[in-house]
C-alpha positions in Angstrom: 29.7 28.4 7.8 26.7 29.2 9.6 22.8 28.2 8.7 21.8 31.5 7.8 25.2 32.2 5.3 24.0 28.9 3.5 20.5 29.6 3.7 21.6 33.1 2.0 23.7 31.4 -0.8 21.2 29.4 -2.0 18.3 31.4 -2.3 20.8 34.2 -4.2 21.8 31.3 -6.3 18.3 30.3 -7.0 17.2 34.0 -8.0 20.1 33.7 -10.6 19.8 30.4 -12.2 16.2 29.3 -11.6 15.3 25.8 -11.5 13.1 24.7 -14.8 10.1 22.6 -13.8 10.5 18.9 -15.2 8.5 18.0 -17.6 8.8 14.2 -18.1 8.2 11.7 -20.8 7.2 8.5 -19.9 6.7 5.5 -22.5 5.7 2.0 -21.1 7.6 -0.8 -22.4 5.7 -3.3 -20.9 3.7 -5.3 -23.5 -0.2 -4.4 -23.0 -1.7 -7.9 -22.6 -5.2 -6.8 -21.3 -7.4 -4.5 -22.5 -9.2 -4.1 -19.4 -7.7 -2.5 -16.3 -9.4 -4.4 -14.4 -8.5 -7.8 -15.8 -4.7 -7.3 -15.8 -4.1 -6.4 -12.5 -6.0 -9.4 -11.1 -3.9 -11.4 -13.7 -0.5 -10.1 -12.3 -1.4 -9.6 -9.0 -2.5 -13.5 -8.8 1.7 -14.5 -10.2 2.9 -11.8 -7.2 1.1 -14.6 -4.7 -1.7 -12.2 -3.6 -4.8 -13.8 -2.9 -7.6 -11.7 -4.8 -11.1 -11.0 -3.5 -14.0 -9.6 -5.6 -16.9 -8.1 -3.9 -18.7 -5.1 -3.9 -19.4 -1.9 -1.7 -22.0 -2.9 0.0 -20.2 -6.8 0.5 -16.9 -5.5 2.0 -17.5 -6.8 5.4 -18.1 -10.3 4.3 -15.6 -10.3 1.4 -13.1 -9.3 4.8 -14.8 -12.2 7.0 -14.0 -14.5 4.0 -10.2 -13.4 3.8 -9.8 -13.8 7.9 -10.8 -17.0 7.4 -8.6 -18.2 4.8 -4.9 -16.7 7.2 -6.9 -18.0 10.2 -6.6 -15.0 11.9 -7.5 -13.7 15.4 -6.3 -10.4 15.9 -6.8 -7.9 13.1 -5.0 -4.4 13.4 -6.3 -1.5 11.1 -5.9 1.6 9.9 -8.5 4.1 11.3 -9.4 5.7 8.3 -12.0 2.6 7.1 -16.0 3.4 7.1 -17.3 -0.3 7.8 -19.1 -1.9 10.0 -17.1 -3.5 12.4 -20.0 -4.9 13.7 -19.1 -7.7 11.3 -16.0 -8.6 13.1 -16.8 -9.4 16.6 -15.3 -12.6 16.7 -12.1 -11.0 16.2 -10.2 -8.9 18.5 -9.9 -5.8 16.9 -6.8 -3.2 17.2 -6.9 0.2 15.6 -3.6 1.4 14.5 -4.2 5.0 17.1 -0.8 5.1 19.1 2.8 5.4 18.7 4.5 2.3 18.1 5.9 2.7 22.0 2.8 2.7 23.5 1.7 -0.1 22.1 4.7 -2.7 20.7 4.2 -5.3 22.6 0.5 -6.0 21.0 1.7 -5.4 17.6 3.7 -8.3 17.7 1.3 -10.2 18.6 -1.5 -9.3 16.0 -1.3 -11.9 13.0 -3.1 -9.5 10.3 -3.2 -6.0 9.2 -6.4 -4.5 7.8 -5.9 -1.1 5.2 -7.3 0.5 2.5 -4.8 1.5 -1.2 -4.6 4.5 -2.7 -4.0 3.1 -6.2 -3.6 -0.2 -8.1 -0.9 -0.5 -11.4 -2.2 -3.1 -13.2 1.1 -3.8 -15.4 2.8 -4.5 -12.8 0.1 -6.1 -10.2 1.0 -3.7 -7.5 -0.4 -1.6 -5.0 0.5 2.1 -4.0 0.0 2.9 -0.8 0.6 6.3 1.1 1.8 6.5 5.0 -0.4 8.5 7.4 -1.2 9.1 10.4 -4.8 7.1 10.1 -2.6 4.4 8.3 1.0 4.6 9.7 3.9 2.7 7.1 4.4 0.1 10.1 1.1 -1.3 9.3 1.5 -3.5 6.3 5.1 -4.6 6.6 4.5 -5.7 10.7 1.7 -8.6 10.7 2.3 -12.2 9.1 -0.9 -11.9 6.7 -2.5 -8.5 4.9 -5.5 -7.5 3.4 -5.9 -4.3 1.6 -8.8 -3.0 0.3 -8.7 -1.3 -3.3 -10.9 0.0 -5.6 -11.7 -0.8 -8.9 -11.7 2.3 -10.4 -8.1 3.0 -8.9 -6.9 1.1 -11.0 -4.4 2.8 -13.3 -2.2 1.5 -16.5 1.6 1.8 -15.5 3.6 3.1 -12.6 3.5 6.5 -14.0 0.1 6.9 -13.3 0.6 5.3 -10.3 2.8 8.0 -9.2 0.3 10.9 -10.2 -2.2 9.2 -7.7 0.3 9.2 -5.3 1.0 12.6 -5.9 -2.5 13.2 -6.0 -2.6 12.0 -2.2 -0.5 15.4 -1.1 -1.8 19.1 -0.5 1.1 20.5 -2.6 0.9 17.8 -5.8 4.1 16.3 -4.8 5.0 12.4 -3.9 4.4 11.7 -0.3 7.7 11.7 1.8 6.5 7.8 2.8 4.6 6.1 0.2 4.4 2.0 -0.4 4.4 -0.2 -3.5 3.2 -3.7 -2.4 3.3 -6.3 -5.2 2.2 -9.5 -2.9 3.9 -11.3 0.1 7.5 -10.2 1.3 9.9 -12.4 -0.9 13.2 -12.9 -0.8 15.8 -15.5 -2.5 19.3 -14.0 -1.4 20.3 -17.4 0.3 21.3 -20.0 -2.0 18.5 -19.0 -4.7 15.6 -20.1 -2.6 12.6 -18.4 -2.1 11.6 -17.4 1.3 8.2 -15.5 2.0 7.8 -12.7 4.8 11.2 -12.0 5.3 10.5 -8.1 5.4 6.9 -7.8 5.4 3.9 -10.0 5.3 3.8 -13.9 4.2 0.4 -13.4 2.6 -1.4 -10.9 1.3 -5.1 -10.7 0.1 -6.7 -7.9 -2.1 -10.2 -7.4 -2.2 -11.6 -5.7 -5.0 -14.7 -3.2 -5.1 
């Protein structure tokens, strides 16, 4: 059957029996334990292992100086889509994240932390959306043994629900991205004999630094 046959069926199948938009209900069922945003998603984000980092707009570069410090790290790949001075960080070697991954693999396995910015925080869950893009490609927060991602405060939604709409919010059309993350801490894993392992699949550390 050819493209254009199929192509043909569906749209005169479609014109038939329309497709009703969904309109969903969501209830959370996850006990409410904080009253403030804010406060519950440091609280949950601190039992996923992420290290978290308060500091202000204006602070940013030394509340990033202060996480480098803690992973010991010496070269930092980031997104390009961050306004700071990276003035701040010439005593690390710096890599925007501006190619494919062909043209540059060899140095990304060789760069020990990842530098990005969050769309959204879901402070039930002590999580952090994340959409891929070409400023901030999906590679960059699963490749590098330590992460720190920057997040607003006011970002900070209830429940993954509204952490989908900001998601969804990220796109010109108001649907989810095609690539989007949801980072609750280090990469875990306890598949082998019930044991936990750290940055199996992504990062062994993670650091959020909220503004």
């Amino acid at each position: 059957m050819s493209k254009e046959l199929i192509l043909k069926r569906i749209k005169e199948a479609k014109a038939k029996h329309p497709i009703q938009g969904a309109n969903p209900i969501y209830r959370n069922i996850i006990k409410v334990e904080f009253e403030d945003l804010v406060e519950e998603y440091k609280h949950f984000q601190v039992l996923n292992k992420a290290e978290v980092i308060e500091s202000a707009k204006e602070n940013l570069e030394q509340a990033i100086l202060k996480a480098l410090e803690n992973f010991k790290s010496k070269k930092v790949l980031h997104s390009t889509d961050l306004n700071l001075n990276f003035e701040a960080f010439k005593d690390f070697t710096l890599q925007p994240y501006d190619k494919e991954i062909e043209a540059m693999r060899e140095e990304l396995f060789e760069i020990d932390t990842a530098l990005l910015h969050g769309v959204c925080g879901i402070s039930s869950l002590g999580m952090i959306g994340a959409v891929s893009s070409h400023a901030s490609p999906r590679l960059l927060s699963l490749i590098t043994l330590n992460c720190i991602i920057l997040l607003k405060k006011e970002s900070i939604v209830r429940n993954l629900s509204e952490g989908m709409q900001a998601l969804k919010n990220q796109s010109k059309n108001g649907v989810l991205p095609t690539n989007m993350l949801l980072i609750g801490g280090p990469s875990r894993t306890a598949d082998i004999e019930l044991k936990t392992v750290f940055g199996v699949h992504g990062p062994q550390k993670v650091a959020i630094i909220l503004y």
